[in-house]
C-alpha positions in Angstrom: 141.8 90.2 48.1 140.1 92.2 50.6 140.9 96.2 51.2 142.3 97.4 54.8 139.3 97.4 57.7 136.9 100.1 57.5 135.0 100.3 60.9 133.6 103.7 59.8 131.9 102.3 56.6 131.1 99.0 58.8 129.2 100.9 61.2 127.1 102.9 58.5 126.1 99.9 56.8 125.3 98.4 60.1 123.1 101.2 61.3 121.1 100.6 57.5 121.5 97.1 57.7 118.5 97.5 60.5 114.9 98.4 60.2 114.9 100.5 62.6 110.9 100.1 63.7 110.0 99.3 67.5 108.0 96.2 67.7 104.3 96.6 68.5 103.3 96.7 72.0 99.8 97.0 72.5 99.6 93.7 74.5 101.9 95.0 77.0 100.5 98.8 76.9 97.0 97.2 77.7 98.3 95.4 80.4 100.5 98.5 82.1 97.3 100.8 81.6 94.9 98.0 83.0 97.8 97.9 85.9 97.6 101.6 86.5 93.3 101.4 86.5 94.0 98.8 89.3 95.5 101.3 91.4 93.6 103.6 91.0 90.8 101.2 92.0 91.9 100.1 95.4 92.7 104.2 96.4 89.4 105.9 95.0 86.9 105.5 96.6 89.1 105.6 99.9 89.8 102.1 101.7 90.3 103.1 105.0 87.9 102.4 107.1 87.5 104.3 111.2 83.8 103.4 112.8 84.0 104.7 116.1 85.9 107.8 115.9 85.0 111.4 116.2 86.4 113.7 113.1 88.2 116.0 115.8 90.1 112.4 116.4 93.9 113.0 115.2 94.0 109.2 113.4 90.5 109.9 112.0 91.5 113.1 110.3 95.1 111.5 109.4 92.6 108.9 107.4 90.1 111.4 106.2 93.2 113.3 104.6 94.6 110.3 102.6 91.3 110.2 101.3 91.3 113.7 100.2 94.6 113.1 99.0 94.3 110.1 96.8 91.8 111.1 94.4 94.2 114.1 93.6 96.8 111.7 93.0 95.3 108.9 91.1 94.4 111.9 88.3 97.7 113.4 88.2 98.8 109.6 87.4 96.2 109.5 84.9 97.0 112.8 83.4 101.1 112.4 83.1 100.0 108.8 81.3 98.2 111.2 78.8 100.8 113.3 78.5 102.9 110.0 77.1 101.2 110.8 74.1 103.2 113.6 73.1 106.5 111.6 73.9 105.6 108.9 72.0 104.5 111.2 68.9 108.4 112.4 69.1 109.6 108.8 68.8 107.2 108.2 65.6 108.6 111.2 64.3 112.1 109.5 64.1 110.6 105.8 64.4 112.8 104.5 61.5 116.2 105.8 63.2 118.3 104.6 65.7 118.7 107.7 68.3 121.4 108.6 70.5 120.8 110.9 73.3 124.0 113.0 73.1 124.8 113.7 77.2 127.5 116.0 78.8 128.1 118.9 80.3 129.1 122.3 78.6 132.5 122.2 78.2 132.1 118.2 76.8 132.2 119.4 73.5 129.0 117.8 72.2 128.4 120.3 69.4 131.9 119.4 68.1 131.3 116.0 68.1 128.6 115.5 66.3 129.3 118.2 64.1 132.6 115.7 63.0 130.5 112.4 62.7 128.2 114.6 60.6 131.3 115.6 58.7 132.3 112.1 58.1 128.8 110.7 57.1 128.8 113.5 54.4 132.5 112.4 53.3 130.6 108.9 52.7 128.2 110.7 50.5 125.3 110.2 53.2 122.6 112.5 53.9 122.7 114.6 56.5 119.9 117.2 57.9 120.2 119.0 60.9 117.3 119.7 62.6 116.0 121.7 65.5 112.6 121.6 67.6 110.2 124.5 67.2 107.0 124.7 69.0 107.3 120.6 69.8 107.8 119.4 66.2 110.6 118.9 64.1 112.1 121.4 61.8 114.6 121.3 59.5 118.0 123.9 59.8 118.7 125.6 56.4 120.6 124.1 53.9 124.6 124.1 55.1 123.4 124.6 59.1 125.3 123.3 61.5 125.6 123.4 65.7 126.8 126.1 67.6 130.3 125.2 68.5 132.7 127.2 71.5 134.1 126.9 74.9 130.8 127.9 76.8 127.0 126.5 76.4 125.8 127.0 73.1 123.1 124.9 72.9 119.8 126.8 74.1 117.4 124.4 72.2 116.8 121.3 71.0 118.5 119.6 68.4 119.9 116.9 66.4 121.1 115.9 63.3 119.6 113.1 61.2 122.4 111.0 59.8 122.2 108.7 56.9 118.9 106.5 56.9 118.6 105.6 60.4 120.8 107.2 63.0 119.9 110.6 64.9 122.1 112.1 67.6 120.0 113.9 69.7 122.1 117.4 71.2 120.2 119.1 74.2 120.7 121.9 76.4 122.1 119.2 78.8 119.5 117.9 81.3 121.7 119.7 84.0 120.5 122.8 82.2 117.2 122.8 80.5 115.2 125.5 81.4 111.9 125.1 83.0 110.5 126.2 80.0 112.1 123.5 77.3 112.1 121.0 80.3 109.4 118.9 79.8 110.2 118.7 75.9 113.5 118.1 76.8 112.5 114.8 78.4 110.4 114.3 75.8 113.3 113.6 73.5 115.9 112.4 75.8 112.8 109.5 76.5 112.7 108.3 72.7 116.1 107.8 72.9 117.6 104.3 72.4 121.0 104.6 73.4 123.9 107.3 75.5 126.6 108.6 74.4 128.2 110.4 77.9 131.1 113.0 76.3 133.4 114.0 79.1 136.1 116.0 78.7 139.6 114.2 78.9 140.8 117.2 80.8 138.9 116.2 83.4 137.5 112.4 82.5 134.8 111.1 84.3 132.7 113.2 86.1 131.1 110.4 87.4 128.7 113.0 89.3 126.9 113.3 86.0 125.4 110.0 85.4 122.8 110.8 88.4 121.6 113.1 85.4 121.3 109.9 83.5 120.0 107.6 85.6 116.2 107.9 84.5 117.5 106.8 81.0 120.0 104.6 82.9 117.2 102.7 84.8 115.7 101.9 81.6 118.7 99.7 80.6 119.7 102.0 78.0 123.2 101.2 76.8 125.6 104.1 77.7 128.9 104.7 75.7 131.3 106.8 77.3 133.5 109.2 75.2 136.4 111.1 76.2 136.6 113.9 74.1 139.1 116.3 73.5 141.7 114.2 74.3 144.8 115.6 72.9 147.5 117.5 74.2 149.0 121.0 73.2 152.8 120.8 72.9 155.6 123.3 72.1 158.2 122.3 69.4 161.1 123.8 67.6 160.3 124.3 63.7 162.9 126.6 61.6 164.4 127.3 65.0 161.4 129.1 66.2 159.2 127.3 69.4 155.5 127.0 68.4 152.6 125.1 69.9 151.4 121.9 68.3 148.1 120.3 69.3 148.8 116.0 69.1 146.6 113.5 70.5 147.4 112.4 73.8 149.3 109.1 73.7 147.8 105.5 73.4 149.2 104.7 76.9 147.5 107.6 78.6 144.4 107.1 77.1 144.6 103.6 78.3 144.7 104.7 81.3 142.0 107.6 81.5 139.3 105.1 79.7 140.3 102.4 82.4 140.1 105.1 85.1 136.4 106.6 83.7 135.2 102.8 83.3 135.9 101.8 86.6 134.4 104.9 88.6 131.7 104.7 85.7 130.7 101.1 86.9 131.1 101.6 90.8 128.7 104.9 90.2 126.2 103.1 88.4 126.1 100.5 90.9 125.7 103.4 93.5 122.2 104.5 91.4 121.0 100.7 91.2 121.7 100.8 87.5 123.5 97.4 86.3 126.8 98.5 85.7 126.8 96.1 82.4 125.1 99.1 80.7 128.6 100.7 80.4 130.1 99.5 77.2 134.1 100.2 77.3 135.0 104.0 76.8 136.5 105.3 74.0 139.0 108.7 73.4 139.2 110.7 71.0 140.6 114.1 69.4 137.6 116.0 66.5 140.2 118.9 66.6 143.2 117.0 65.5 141.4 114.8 62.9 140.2 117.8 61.6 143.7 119.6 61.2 145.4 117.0 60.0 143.1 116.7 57.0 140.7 113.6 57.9 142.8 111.3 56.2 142.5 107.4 57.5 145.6 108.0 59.0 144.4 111.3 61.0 141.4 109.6 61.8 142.5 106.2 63.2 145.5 108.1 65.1 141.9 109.8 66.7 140.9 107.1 67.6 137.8 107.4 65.6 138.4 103.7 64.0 138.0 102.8 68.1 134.7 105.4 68.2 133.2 103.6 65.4 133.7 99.9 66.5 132.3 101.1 70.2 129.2 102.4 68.1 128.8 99.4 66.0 128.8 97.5 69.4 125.9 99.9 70.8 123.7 99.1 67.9 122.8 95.6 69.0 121.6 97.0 72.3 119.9 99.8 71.0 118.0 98.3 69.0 116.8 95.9 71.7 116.1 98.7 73.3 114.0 99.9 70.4 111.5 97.2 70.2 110.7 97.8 73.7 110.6 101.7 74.1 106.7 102.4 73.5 106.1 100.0 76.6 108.9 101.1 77.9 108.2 104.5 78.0 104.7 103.3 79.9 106.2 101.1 82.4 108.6 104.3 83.5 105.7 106.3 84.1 104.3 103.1 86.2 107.8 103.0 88.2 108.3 106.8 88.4 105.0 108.5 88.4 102.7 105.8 90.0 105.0 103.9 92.0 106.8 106.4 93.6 103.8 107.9 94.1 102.3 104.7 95.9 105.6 105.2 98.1 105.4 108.6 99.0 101.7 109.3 99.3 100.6 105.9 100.4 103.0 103.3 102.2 104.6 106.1 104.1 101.6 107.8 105.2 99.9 104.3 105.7 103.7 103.4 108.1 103.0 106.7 110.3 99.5 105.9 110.7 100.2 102.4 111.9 103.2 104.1 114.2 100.1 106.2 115.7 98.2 103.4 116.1 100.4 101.6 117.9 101.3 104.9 120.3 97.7 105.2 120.7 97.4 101.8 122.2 100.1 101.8 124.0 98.3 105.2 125.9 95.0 103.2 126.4 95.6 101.2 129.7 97.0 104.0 131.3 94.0 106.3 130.2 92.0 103.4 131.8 93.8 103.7 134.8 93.0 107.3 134.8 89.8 106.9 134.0 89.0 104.7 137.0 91.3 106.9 139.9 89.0 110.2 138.6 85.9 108.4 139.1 86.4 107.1 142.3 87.6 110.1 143.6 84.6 111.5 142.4 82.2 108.8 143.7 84.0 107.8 147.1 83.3 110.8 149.3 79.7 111.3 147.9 78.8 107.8 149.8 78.6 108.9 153.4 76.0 111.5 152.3 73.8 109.0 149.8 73.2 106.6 152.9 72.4 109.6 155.5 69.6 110.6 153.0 67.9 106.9 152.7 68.9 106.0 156.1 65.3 106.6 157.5 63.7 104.6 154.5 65.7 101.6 155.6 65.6 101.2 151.6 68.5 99.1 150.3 67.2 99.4 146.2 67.0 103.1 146.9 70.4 103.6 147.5 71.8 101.0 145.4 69.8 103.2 142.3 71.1 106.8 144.0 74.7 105.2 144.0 74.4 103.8 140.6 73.2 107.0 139.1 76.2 108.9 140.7 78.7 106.1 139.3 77.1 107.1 135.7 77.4 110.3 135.6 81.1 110.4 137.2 81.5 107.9 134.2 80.5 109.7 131.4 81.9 113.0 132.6 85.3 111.4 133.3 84.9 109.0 129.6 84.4 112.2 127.9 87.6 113.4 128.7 89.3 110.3 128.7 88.5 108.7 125.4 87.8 112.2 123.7 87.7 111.8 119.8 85.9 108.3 120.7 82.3 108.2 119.7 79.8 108.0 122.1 78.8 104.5 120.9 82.0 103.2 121.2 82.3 104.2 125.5 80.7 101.4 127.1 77.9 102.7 130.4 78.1 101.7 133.4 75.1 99.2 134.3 72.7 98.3 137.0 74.7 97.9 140.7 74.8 94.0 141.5 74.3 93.6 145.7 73.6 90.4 147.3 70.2 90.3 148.5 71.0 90.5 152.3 74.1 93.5 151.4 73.8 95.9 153.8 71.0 94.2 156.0 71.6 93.7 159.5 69.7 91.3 161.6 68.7 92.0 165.3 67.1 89.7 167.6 63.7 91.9 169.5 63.3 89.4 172.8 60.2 91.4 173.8 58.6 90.5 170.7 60.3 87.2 170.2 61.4 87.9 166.8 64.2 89.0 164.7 64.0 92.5 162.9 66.1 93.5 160.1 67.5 96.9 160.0 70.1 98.8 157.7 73.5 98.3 158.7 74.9 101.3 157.7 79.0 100.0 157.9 78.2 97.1 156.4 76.3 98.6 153.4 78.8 101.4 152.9 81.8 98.1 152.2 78.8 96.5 149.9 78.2 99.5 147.9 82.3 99.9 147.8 82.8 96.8 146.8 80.1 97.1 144.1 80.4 100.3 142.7 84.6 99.3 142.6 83.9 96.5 140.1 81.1 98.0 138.0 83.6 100.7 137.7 86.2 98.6 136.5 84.2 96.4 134.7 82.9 99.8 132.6 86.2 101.0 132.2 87.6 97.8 130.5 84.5 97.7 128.3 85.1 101.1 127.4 88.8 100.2 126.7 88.0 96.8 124.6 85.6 99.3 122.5 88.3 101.8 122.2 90.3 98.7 120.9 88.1 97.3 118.7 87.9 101.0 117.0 91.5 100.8 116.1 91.5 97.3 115.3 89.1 98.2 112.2 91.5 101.3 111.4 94.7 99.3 111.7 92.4 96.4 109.5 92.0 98.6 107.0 95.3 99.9 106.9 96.9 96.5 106.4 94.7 95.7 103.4 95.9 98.4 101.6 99.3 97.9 102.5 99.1 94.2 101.1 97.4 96.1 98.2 100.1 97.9 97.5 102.7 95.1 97.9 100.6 93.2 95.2 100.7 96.2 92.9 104.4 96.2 93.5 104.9 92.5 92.1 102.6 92.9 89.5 104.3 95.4 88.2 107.6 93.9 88.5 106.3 90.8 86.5 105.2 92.8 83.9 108.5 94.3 83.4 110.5 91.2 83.6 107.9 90.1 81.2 108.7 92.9 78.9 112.5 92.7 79.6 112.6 89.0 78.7 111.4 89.5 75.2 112.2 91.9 72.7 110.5 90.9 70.0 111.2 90.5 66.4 112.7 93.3 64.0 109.5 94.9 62.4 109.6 96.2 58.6 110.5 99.6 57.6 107.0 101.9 57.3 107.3 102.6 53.5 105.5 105.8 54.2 108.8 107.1 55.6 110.9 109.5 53.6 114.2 111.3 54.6 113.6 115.2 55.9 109.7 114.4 56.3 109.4 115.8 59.9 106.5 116.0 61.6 
């Protein structure tokens, strides 16, 4: 005949019933690394390309300072990869265990709580060791430590408590209030974590607020318990006919209530961070202060709820462990979304989107600077005509001033080009070329009857609306040249710029196959490292 349920003693020999050893992950680690060398590839050297512009150009130095940019970036990538190292030495240190990150803010009562499930691990005759982290390694408390426990932050450093074989709870400062100095070993340990457990207070349940804390864990489809702690109520009774205050656990119905209230504003929050809300297992309430008065007897502690605590934690081993075999490539694939990715967001495709805005401005400005271009030299070239044919008039020599006006139409042209297309190469400004007259322009034909003959003479009228006419379409014809090379200059830019945009998109799929690839398969179990020994920290 079998004995009444014991979810605490189920759960224990759950958590041992594991081997609690990530799966090895080198395939995956190669191919997130070879991933990241790909990026860096298609930034340094830099990819954009601008033949035909001056430096002083605003869209040349735009490109030249992405360039300067990248290669600073691409090593900071390269240098926060190496710095996984020291994240992934924490999770060896505890690779045998599962580990809960213990989340919350200060008045959660998180140094109560697992001070209790320590207390109740002991009662089972397990180990437990409480630990705390000194210079970036593991060290164990003295014999009979335990955490810090009151109404107002306690916790100032890392720690945890090792309980059993293979569970850790992890207790920070709180991510809301790690100091800049414990920060980065702060994330450290919250990344080797396989599972949350979010305490909130049940005099104030679901601060919903603080999963944005979370949601770097939460994005890496940790599972997240929620806990209401504390929830128990202080009365005032008559006893011997004098009133006195009784603490009690709040009732079943209001607790109902509070973990349907935190579940529902937990899901539509995590929905809010593009975290699915699945990740939120069913809450749980429960009162360490009352078990503990009333004696920790199975009564005390199922009228706790701790019998509901422990099933809920049973339920989060499954996941965790999932989670587990994943986390070394997991742990590189966050880096790839939140280091390198963002990074490609921030420092590339939004640069890359104002340059092409530029771009587009700057063409838009072209016909009108043509426009200009042409009204300057004309007005520069048009009254300078009458003069030109007074000075070859005598020389009745057409070439002559066809040559002098086609001199003054290039040098009105390049003076006016300068300006106009300023941060243009020269190269890039098409010249003006040779004036193109009909033969017989500006010839007029008079018959001599004394002679008999016909004699041609310069008609000045007539070669004045010639060298109009000609000097009006060389003009133009220079002016849209210089344009379609202006053009043809930010056609290679804007080239350039959609490669690497495309570039980028492809890095963007790739990496989202390899983490569907990685997502889709967990792997098998893998065996216990014999070398392992309870209290060897590193």
């Amino acid at each position: 005949m079998s004995g009444p349920p014991d979810p605490e003693g189920q759960f224990i020999a759950a958590i041992d019933a594991r081997a609690w050893r990530g799966s090895d992950a080198g395939d995956t680690l190669r191919a997130l690394d070879a991933w990241q060398a790909r990026v860096a590839d298609s930034l340094v050297p830099g990819p954009l390309r601008w033949p035909g512009f001056e430096d002083g150009h605003a869209l040349a130095a735009t490109a030249q300072a992405l360039h300067d940019q990248w290669p600073h970036d691409v090593q900071a990538w390269r240098d926060q990869r190496r710095a996984l190292d020291a994240t992934q030495a924490v999770a060896d240190a505890l690779a045998h265990s599962a580990i809960f990150l213990v989340f919350g803010k200060f008045n959660a009562g998180k140094s109560s709580f697992c001070n209790f499930i320590a207390e109740r691990f002991a009662a089972r005759g397990q180990p437990v060791e409480y630990f705390a982290v000194q210079h970036g390694a593991l060290a164990a408390m003295p014999p009979g430590g335990r955490f810090k426990e009151g109404a107002t932050e306690t916790t100032t450093a890392l720690q945890g408590v090792r309980l059993g074989r293979h569970l850790v709870l992890l207790d920070t400062p709180g991510l809301h209030s790690a100091t800049p100095e414990n920060a980065a070993l702060t994330r450290r340990f919250t990344d080797s974590a396989d599972g949350v457990l979010w305490l909130t207070s049940s005099s104030s349940p679901g601060q919903v607020q603080e999963l944005g804390e979370l949601a770097r864990e939460l994005h890496r489809r940790k599972p997240l318990l929620p806990v209401l702690t504390r929830s128990d109520v202080v009365e005032e009774d008559e006893v011997d006919g004098e009133i006195v205050r009784q603490l009690r656990n709040k009732t079943a119905q209001n607790r109902a209530l509070q973990e349907a209230d935190v579940q529902q504003r937990g899901r539509e929050q995590l929905a809010l961070l593009g975290v699915d809300p699945a990740l939120l297992l069913p809450p749980v309430s429960v009162s360490s202060h009352v078990a503990r008065r009333a004696g920790q007897t199975a009564a005390a502690l199922h009228d706790a709820g701790f019998d509901r605590l422990w099933a809920a934690l049973q339920g989060l081993v499954h996941p965790a462990l999932a989670y587990k075999q994943r986390k070394a490539a997991e742990i590189v694939l966050h880096h790839a979304e939140e280091c390198v990715l963002h990074g490609l967001d921030t420092g590339v495709s939004a640069p890359l989107a104002s340059l092409l805005h530029a771009l587009a401005e700057e063409r838009e400005a072209l016909p009108q600077r043509q426009a200009a271009l042409v009204t300057t030299v004309w007005r520069a070239v048009a009254p300078a005509l009458p003069a030109l044919l007074e000075r070859h008039a005598a020389a009745d020599d057409v070439a002559a001033v066809r040559a002098a006006a086609a001199g003054l139409l290039a040098d009105a042209f390049a003076t006016a080009a300068h300006q106009a297309w300023a941060g243009y190469t020269a190269a890039s400004i098409a010249a003006t070329g040779p004036l193109e007259l009909d033969e017989d322009a500006g010839y007029d034909r008079v018959d001599d009857p004394a002679h008999g003959a016909t004699a041609v003479v310069i008609g000045h009228e007539r070669l004045h609306a010639a060298l109009e006419h000609a000097l009006g379409g060389a003009l133009a014809d220079a002016a849209a040249g210089a344009t379609r090379q202006c053009l043809m200059t930010l056609d290679a830019l804007e080239a350039s710029v959609r490669t690497l945009q495309d570039s980028v998109t492809a890095h963007r799929r790739a990496l989202a196959d390899l983490k569907a690839a990685l997502r889709g398969t967990t792997g098998g179990p893998a065996q216990p490292d014999p070398r392992w020994s309870f209290g060897a920290f590193g």
